[in-house]
N, C-alpha and C positions, 0 to 999 in steps of 0.2 A: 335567919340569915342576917350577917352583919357587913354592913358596906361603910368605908370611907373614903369620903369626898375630899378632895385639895383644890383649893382656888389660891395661884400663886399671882396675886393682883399688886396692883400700885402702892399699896399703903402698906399692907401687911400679906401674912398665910393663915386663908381659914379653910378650915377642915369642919366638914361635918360628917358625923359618927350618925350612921341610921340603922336602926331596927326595927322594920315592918315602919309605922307608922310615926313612932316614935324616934326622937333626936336631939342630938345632943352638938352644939356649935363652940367654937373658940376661936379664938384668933387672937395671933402673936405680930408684932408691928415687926417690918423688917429690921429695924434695931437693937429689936432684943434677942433676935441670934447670935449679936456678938456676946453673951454671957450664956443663952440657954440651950440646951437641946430639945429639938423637936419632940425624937422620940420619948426620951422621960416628961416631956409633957404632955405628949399620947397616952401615957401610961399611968396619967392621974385620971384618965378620964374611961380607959378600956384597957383589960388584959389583950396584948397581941396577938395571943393563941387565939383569941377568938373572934379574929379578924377574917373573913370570908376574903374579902378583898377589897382591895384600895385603886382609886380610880384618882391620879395627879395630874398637874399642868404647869407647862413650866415654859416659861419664858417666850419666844415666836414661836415655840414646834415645828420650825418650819424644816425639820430633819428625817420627820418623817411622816408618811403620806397616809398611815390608818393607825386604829388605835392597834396598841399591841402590848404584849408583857415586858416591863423593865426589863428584864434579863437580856432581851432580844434589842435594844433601846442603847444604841451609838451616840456619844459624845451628849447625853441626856435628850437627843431629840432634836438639837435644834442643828444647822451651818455652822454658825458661832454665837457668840454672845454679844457682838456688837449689831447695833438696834436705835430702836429710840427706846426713853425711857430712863428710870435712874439705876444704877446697878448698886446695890448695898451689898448680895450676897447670899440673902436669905434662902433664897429659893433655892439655892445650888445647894445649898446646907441639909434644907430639906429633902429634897431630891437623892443625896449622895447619904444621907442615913437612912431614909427608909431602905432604898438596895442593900446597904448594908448589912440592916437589921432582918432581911430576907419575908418580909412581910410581902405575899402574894399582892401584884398590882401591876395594873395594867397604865401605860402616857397616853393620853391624847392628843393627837396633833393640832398645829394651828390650819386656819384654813390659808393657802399658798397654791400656788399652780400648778404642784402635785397632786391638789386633791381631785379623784377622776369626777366626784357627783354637781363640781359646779360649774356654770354655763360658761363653754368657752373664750365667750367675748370678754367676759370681767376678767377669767387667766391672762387673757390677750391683754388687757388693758391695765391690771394692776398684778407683782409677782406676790402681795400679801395682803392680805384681808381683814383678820382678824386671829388674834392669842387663843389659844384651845381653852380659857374661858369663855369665851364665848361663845364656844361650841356646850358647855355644860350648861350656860343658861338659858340657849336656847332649846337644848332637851329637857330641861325643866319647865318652860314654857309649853312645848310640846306635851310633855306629859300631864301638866294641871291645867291646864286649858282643852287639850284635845283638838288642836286646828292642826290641820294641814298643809295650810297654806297660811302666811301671817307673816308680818314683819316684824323685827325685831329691834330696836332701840335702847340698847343700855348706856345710860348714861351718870359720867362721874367725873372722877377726874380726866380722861376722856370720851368720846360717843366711837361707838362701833354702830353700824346697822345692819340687819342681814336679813334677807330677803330666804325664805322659806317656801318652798312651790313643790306640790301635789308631795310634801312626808318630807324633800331632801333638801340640802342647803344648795341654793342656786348662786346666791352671790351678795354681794353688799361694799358697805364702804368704809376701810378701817380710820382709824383715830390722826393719821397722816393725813386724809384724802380731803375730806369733805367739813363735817359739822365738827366747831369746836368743843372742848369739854372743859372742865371747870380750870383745872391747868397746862392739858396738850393740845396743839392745836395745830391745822397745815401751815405749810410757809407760802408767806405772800410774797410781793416784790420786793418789799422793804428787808423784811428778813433775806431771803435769796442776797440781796447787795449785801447785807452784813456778813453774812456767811463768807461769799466772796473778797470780801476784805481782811479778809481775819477776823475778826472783833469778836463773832461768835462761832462755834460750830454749828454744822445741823440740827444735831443732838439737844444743845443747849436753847437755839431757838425752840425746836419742838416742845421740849419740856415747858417753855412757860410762854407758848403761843396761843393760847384757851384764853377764859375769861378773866385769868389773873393780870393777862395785859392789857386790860381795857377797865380793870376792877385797878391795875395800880395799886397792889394789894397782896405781896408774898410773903404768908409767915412758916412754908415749909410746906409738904405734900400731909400732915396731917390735921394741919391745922386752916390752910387756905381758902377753902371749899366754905367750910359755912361760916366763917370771916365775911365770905363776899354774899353770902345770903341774907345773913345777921344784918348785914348794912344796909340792904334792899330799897327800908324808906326813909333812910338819911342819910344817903353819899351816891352821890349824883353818877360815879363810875360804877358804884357796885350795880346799882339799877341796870344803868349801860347795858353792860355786861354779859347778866343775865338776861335781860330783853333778846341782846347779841345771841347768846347761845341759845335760846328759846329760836328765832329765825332760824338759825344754821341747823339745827336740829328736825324742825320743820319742813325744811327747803330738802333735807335729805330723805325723812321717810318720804315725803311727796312725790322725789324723784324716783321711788320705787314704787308708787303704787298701783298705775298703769298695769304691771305685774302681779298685781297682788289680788286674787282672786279670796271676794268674802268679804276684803278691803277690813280686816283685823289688824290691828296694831297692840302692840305688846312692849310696854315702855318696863324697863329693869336700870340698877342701879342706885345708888346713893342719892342722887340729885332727879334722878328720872322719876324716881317714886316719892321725891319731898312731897308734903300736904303741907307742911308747918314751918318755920313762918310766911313760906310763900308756897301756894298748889300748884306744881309744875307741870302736873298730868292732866290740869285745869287748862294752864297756861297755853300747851302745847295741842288741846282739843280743838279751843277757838279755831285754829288753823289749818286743822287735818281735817278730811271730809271722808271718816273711818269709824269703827268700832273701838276705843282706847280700853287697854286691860291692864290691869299694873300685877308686877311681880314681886311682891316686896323678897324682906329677910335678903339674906346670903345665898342669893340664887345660883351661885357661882358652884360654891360649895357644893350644896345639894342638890344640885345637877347634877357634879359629877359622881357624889353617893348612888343618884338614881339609875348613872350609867354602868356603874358598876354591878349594882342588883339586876338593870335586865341582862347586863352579858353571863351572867353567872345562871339566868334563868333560859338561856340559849340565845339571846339576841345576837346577831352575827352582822347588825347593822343600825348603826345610829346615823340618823339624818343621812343617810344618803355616804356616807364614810363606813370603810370596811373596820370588819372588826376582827381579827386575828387570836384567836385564845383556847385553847386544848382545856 
């Protein structure tokens, strides 16, 4: 049985190719769609035909409410494409050749107020949560860990958390809301006045409301991130910063744990899983008064590989979100 994974994330698209236990990873930076195609770069790595099925994500998903076959999958999934976030393209590239290419696969949706498994007070309180990667890695949490209950903290260029209760996704707090991430971050007052002036859009604060504005520190979404780690013990903003986002990150699993029976945490992501030059799952221990688990690699990916190997093995339900597949 062969399954491919898609994590259509902030910097680039990675796909992981699995069989049984064995895997195979790449990733293409949103930039290089403008020369390449996805699928002949699929096809360096796997014959099509012997593709069982592909499990993608794409953009908020907030289009639709369970997982389901491309074919059945309206204006790729989402309301629109306007969001936060930066739009280059890539994903829609990807997205609109694999249907093409007629490769069996199933979208994931994001978690939105559509979804029926999470607790109504968070629908009531926020209309999005988290990009349907985040739902991939936290079944790949699920499935290499084995909790049932657990939080979840991916943390990168921004933090998502999501709160996990008795198998199904209950709720949490996306990358607008709460704890900043290395370059998105909420709007505060200051932002909100700018916005309202004109000076900036939503969109644009959002993008570089994280720790690039406190690091003083922007060389572009692939380069930023460990710019501001790099500098950690010689520049007094990059410290800041990270300190900043170490609290805010904090202050959010915290605000879930009261909930969180087992009191498991599950930190994933580029920055959530650093050890080197600075230990963030170190950092972030000190504070929490939990079990801390890290997820490394492209969990993104390989969650969503893993979602597609159980639906093909009958699963008709991840976390708590239906599953729809003949």
């Amino acid at each position: 049985m062969i399954t491919v994974g898609i994590d259509h994330g902030t910097s680039g698209v990675t796909t992981c190719i699995k069989d049984g236990n064995e895997k195979i990873i790449f990733k293409l930076k949103r930039t290089e769609f403008k020369t390449k195609s996805y699928i002949e770069e699929l096809k360096k790595h796997i014959d099509l035909e012997d593709i069982d099925l592909m499990a993608l994500t794409y953009s908020m998903g907030d289009g639709i409410d369970k997982i389901l076959p491309i074919e059945k999958v309206k204006n790729r999934g989402v309301v629109n494409i306007e969001g936060v976030g930066e739009k280059v393209g890539g994903g829609t590239k990807v997205y609109d050749e694999i249907k093409n290419a007629n490769i069996p696969a199933v979208v994931i949706p994001g978690l939105h107020r559509g979804i029926k498994c999470m607790d109504e007070r968070f629908k009531a309180l926020y209309s999005h949560i988290a990009s349907p990667e985040k739902i991939s890695i936290a079944y790949n949490a699920y499935k290499t860990f084995g909790f049932e209950n657990y939080i979840l903290s991916d943390i990168s260029s921004n933090t998502v958390t999501l709160l996990i209760k008795d198998g199904k996704i209950f709720g949490g707090f996306d990358a607008c809301i709460g704890a900043i991430g290395m370059l998105h971050g909420p709007l505060d007052l200051e932002l909100i006045r700018k916005i309202d002036s004109g000076e900036i859009t939503a969109n644009e604060a959002f993008s570089k409301a994280g720790a690039v504005k406190i690091a003083k520190l922007y060389k572009g979404v692939e380069d930023t991130k460990m710019a501001i780690i790099n500098n950690y013990f010689n520049d007094e903003n990059c410290k800041l910063a990270v300190d900043s986002l170490i609290l805010s990150v904090v202050m959010e699993i915290n605000s879930l744990m009261f909930l969180n029976k087992g009191k498991n945490v599950v930190l994933a992501g580029s920055i959530g899983t650093l050890k080197h030059p600075i230990d963030i799952p170190k950092m972030i221990k000190e504070y929490v008064d939990g079990n801390i688990f890290i997820l490394s690699g492209e969990s993104g990916a390989i969650g969503s590989a893993m979602i597609a190997e159980d639906i093909l093995k009958g699963k008709r339900d991840i976390l708590g979100i239906e599953v729809e597949f003949e």
